[in-house]
C-alpha positions as YAML, in Angstrom:
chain: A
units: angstrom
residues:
- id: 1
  name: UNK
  ca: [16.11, -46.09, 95.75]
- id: 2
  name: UNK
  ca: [16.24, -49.24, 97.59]
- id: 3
  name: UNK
  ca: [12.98, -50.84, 98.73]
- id: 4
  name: UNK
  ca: [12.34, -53.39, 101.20]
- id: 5
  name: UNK
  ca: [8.48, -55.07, 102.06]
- id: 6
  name: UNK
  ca: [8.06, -56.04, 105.55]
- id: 7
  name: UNK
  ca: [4.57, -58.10, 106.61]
- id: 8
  name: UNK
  ca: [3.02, -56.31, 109.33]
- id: 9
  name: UNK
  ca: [0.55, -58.37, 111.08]
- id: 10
  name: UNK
  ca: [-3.19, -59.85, 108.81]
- id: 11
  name: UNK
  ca: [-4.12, -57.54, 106.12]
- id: 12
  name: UNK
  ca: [-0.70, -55.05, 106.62]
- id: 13
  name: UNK
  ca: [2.49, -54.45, 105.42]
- id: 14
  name: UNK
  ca: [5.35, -52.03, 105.87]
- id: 15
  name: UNK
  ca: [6.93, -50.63, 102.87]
- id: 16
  name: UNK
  ca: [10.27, -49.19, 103.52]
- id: 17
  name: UNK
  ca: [12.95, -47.18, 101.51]
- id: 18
  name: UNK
  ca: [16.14, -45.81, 101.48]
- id: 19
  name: UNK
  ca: [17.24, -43.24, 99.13]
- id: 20
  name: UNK
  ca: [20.84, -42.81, 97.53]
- id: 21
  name: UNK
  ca: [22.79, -40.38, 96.56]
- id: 22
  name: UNK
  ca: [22.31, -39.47, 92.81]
- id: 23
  name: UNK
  ca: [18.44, -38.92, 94.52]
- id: 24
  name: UNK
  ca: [19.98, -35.68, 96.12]
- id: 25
  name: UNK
  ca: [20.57, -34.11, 100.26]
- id: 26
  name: UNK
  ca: [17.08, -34.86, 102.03]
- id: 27
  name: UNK
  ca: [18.70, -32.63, 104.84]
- id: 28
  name: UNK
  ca: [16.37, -30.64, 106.84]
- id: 29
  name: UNK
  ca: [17.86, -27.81, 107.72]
- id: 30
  name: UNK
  ca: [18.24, -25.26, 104.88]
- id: 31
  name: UNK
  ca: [17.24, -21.66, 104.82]
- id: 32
  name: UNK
  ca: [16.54, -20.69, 101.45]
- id: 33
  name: UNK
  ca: [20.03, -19.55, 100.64]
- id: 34
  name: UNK
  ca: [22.86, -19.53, 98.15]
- id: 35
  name: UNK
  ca: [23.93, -23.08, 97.76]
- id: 36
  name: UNK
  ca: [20.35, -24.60, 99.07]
- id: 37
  name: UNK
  ca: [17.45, -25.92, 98.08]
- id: 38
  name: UNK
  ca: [14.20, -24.62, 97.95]
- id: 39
  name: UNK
  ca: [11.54, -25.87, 100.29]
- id: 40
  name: UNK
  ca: [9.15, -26.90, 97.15]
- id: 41
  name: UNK
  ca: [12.81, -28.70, 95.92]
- id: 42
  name: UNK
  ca: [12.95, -30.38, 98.70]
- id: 43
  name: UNK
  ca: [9.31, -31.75, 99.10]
- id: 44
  name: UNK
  ca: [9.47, -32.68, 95.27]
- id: 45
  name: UNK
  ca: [12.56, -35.35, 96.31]
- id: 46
  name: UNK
  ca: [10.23, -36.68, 99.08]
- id: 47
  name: UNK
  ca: [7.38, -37.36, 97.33]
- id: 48
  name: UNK
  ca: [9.20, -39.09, 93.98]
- id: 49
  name: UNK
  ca: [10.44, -41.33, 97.61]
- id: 50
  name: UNK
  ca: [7.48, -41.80, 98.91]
- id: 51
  name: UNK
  ca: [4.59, -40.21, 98.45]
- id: 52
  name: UNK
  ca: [2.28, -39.05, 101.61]
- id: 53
  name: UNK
  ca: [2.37, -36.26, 104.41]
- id: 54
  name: UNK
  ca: [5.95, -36.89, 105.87]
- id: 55
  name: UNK
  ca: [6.76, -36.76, 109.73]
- id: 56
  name: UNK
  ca: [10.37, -36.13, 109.62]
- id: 57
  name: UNK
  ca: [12.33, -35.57, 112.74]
- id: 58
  name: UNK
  ca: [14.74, -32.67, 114.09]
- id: 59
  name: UNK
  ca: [17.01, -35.53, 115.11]
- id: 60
  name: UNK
  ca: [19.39, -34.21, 117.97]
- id: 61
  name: UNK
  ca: [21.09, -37.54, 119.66]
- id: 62
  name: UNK
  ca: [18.46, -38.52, 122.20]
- id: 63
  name: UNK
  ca: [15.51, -40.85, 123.03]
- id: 64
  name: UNK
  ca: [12.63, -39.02, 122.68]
- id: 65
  name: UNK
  ca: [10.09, -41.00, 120.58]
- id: 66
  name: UNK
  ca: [7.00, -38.84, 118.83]
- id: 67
  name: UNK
  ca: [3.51, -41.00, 118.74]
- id: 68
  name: UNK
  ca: [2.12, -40.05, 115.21]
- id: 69
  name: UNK
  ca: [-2.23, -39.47, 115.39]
- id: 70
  name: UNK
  ca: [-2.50, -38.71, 111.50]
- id: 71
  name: UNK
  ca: [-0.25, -37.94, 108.56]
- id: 72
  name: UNK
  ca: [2.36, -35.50, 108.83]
- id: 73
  name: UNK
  ca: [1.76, -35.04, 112.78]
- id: 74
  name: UNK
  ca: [4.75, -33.96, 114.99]
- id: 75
  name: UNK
  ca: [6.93, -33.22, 111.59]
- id: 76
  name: UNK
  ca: [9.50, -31.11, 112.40]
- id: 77
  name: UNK
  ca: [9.74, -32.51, 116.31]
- id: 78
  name: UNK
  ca: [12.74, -32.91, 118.33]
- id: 79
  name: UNK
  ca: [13.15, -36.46, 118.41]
- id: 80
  name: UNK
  ca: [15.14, -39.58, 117.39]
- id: 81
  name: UNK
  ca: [12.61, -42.10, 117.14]
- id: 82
  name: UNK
  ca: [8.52, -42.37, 115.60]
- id: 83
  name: UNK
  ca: [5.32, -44.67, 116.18]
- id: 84
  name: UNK
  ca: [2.30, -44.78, 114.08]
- id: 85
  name: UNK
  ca: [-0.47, -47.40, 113.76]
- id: 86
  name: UNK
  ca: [-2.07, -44.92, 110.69]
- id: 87
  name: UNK
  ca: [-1.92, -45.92, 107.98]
- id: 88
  name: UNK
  ca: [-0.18, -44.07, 105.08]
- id: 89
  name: UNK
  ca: [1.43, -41.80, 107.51]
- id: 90
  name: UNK
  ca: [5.23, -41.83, 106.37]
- id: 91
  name: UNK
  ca: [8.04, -41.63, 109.08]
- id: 92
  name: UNK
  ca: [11.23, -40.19, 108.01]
- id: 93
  name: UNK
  ca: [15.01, -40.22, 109.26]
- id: 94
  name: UNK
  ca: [17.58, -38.44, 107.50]
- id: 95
  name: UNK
  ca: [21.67, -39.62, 107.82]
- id: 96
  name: UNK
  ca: [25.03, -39.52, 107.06]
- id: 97
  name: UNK
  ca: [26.34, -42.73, 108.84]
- id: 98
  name: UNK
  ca: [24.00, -43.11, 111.58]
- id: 99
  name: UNK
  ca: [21.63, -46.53, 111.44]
- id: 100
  name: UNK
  ca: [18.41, -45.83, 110.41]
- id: 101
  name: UNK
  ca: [16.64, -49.01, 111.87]
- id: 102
  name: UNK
  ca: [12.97, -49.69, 110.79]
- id: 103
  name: UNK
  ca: [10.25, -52.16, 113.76]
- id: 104
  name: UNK
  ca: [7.36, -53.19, 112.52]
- id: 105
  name: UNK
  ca: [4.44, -54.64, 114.44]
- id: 106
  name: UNK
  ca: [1.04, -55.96, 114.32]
- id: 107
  name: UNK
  ca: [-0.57, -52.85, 112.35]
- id: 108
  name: UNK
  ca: [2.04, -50.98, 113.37]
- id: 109
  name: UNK
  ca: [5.25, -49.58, 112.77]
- id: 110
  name: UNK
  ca: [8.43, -47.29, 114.57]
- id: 111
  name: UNK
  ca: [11.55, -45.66, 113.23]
- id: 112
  name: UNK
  ca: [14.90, -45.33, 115.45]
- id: 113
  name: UNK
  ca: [17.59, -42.75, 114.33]
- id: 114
  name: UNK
  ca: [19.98, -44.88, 115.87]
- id: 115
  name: UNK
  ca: [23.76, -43.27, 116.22]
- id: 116
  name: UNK
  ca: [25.86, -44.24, 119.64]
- id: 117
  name: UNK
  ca: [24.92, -41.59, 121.53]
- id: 118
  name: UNK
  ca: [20.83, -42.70, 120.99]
- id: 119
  name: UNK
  ca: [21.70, -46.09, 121.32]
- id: 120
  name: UNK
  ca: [23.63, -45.52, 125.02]
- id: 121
  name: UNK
  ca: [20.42, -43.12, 125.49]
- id: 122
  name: UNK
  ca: [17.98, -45.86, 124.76]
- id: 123
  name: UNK
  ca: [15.88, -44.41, 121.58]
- id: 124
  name: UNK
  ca: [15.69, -47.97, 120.11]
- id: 125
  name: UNK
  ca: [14.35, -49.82, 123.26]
- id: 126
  name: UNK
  ca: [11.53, -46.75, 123.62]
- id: 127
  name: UNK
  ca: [10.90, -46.88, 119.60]
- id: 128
  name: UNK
  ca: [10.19, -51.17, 120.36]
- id: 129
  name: UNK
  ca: [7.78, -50.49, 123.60]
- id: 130
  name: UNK
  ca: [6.28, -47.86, 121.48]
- id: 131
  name: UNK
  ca: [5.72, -50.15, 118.55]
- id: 132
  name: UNK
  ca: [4.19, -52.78, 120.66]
- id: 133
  name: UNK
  ca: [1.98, -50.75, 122.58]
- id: 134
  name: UNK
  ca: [0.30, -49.69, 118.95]
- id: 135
  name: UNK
  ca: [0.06, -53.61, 118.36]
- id: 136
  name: UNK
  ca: [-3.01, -55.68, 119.16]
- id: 137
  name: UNK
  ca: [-1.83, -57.73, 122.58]
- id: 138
  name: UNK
  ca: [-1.74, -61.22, 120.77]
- id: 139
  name: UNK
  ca: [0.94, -59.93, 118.07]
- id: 140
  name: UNK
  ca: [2.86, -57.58, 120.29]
- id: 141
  name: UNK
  ca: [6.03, -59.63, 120.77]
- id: 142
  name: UNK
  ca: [6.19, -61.15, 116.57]
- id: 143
  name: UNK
  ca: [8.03, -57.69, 116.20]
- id: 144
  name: UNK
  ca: [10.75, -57.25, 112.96]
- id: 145
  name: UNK
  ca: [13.64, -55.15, 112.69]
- id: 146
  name: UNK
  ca: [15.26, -53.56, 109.38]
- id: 147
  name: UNK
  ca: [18.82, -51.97, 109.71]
- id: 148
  name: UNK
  ca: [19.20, -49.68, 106.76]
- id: 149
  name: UNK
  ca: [22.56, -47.61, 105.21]
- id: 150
  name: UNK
  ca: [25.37, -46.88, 108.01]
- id: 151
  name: UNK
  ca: [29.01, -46.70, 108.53]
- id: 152
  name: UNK
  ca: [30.44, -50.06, 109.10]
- id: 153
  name: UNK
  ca: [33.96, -50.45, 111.42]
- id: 154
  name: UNK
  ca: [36.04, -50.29, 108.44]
- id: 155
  name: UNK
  ca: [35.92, -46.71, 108.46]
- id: 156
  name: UNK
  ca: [34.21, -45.75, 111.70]
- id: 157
  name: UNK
  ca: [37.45, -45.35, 114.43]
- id: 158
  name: UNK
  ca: [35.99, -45.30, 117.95]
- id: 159
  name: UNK
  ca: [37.72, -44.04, 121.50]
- id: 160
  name: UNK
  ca: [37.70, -46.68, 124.04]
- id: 161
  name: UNK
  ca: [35.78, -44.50, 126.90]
- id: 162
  name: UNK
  ca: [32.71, -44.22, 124.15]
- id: 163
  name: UNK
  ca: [33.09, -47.65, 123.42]
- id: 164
  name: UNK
  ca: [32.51, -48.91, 126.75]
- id: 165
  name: UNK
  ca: [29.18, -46.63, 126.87]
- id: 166
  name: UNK
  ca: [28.13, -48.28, 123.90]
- id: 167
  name: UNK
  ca: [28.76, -52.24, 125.02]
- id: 168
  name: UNK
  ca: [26.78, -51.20, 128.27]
- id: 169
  name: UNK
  ca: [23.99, -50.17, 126.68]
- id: 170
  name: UNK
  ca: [23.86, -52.64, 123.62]
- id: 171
  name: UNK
  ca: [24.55, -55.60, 126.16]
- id: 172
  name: UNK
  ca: [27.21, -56.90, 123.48]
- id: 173
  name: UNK
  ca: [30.38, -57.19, 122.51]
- id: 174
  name: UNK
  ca: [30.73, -53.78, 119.67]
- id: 175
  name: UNK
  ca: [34.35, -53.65, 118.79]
- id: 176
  name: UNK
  ca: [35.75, -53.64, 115.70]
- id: 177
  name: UNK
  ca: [38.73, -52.92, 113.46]
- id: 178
  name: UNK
  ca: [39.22, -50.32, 110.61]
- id: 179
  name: UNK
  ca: [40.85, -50.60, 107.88]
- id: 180
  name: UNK
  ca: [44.10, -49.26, 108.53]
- id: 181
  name: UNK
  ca: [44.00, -51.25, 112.02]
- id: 182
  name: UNK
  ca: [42.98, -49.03, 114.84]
- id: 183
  name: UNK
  ca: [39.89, -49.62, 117.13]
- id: 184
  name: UNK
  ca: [36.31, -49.20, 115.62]
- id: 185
  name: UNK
  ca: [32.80, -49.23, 116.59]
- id: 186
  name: UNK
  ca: [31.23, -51.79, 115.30]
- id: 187
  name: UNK
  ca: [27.38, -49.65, 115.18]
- id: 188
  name: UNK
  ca: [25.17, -52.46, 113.51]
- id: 189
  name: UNK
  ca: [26.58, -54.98, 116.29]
- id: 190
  name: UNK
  ca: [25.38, -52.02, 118.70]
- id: 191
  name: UNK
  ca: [21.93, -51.87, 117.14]
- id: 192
  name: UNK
  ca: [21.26, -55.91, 116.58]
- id: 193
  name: UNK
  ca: [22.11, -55.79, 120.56]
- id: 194
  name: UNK
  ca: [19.94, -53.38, 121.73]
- id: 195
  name: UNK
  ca: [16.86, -54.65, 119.31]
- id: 196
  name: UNK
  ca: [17.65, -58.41, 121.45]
- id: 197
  name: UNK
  ca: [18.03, -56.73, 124.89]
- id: 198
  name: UNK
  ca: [14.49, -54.83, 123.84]
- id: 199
  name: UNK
  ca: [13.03, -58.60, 122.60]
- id: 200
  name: UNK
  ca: [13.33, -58.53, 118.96]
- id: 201
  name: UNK
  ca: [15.56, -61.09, 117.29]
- id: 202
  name: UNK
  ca: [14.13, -61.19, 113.79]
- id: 203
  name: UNK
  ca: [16.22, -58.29, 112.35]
- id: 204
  name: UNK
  ca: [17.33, -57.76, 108.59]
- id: 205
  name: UNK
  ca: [20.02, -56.09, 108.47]
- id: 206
  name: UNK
  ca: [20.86, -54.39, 104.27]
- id: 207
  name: UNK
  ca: [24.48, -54.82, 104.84]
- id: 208
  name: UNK
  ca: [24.50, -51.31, 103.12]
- id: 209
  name: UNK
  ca: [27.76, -49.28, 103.91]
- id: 210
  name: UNK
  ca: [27.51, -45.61, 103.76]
- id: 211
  name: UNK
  ca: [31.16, -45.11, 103.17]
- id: 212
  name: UNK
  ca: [30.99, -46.40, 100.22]
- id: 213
  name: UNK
  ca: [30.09, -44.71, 96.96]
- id: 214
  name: UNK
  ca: [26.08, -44.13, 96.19]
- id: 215
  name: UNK
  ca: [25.52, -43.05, 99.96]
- id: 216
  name: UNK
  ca: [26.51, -40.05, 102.12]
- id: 217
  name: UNK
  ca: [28.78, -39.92, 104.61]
- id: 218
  name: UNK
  ca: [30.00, -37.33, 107.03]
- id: 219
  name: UNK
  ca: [32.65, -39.57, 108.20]
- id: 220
  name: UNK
  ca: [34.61, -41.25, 105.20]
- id: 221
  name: UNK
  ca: [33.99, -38.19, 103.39]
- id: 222
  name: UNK
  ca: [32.94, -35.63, 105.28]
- id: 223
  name: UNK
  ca: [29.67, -34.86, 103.47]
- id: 224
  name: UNK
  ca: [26.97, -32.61, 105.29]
- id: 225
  name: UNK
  ca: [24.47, -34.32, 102.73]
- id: 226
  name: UNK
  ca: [21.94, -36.81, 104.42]
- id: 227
  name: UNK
  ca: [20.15, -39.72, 102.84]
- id: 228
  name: UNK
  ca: [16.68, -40.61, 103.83]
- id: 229
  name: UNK
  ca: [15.62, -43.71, 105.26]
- id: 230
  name: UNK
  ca: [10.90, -43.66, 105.25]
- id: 231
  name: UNK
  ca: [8.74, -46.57, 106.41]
- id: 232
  name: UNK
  ca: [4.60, -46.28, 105.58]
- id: 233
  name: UNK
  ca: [2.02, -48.84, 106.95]
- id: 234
  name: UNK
  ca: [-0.02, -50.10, 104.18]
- id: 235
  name: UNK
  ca: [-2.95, -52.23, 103.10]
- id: 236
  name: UNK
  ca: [-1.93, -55.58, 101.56]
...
């Protein structure tokens, strides 16, 4: 796994981390059948992640953004993006390419499942309101972003009509190149300029490219796997 500690305001800290590969499919979505995992499989690989009540997210492209009361709440939720001042409550995303981006407050802390069609919906701009408004007032705006594992331009080819969604919403240049020289998206570019056009400029971005080997990816190699990408407030 790959593990990255954020500070998170007096007293707090965000621990985030990002799983790989060899740690198995953290996919959602299985029922039971030949080829799958079990349920019990499946909540054995989350907790050797990160142990805690997990709200993961039935992620479907949009900008809805579930507020999280206690552990576990609103698992299972249609949503692309999670808030929670509690601590120990562990907010998951699960991907293929998409960004997984981490903000952490004051005491607080959000998760954006951040592909183009959230970021021209807006999920990362409602995940940073949503983040401050869990802050105390005098912290709100010392927010920090974390970019985790996604597809860089080298292998992400992009049409132009989606590309000028995407620049809209980012409020950035997002074009790239791939590898073998046709246009790209550049998604990280995307995701850095719709964290600045929400107010947060401190971001961290892991440079981690999920086409290459030790991540998943649906589009350099057409994987249906996901990784997971978790984020739990914690006492320092």
């Amino acid at each position: 796994m790959i593990e990255r500690v954020v500070p998170a305001g007096d007293g707090w800290l965000v621990r985030m981390r990002c799983s790989q590969a060899f740690e198995g499919d953290f996919r959602c979505d299985r029922s039971g059948g030949s080829g799958t995992l079990r349920d019990e499989d499946l909540e054995g690989r989350r907790q050797r992640l990160m142990s805690g009540r997990w709200t993961w997210l039935r992620q479907v492209h949009g900008a809805e953004v579930a507020t999280v009361a206690a552990p576990g709440d609103g698992a299972g939720m249609a949503a692309d993006g999670a808030v929670t001042a509690v601590p120990e409550a562990v907010l998951a995303l699960h991907t293929a390419d998409c960004a997984p981006v981490i903000v952490v407050g004051a005491g607080a802390v959000g998760v954006a499942h951040a592909g183009w069609r959230g970021i021209v919906a807006g999920v990362i701009g409602r995940v940073v309101d949503g983040v401050r408004q869990a802050s105390p007032v005098e912290s709100a705006r010392s927010l920090r972003a974390v970019i985790g594992p996604s597809i860089r331009p080298a292998s992400y080819e992009f049409g132009a009509d989606e590309m000028a969604a995407v620049a809209a919403s980012a409020g950035c240049d997002v074009a790239g190149v791939t590898s073998w020289g046709t246009p790209a998206l550049d998604l990280c570019a995307a995701v850095r300029g719709a964290l600045t056009a929400a107010g947060v400029s401190d971001v961290d971005d892991l440079g981690l490219d999920t086409a290459q080997e030790g991540f998943f990816s649906h589009r350099a190699r057409g994987d249906t796997a996901r990784q997971a990408t978790v984020a739990r407030l914690e006492r320092r």
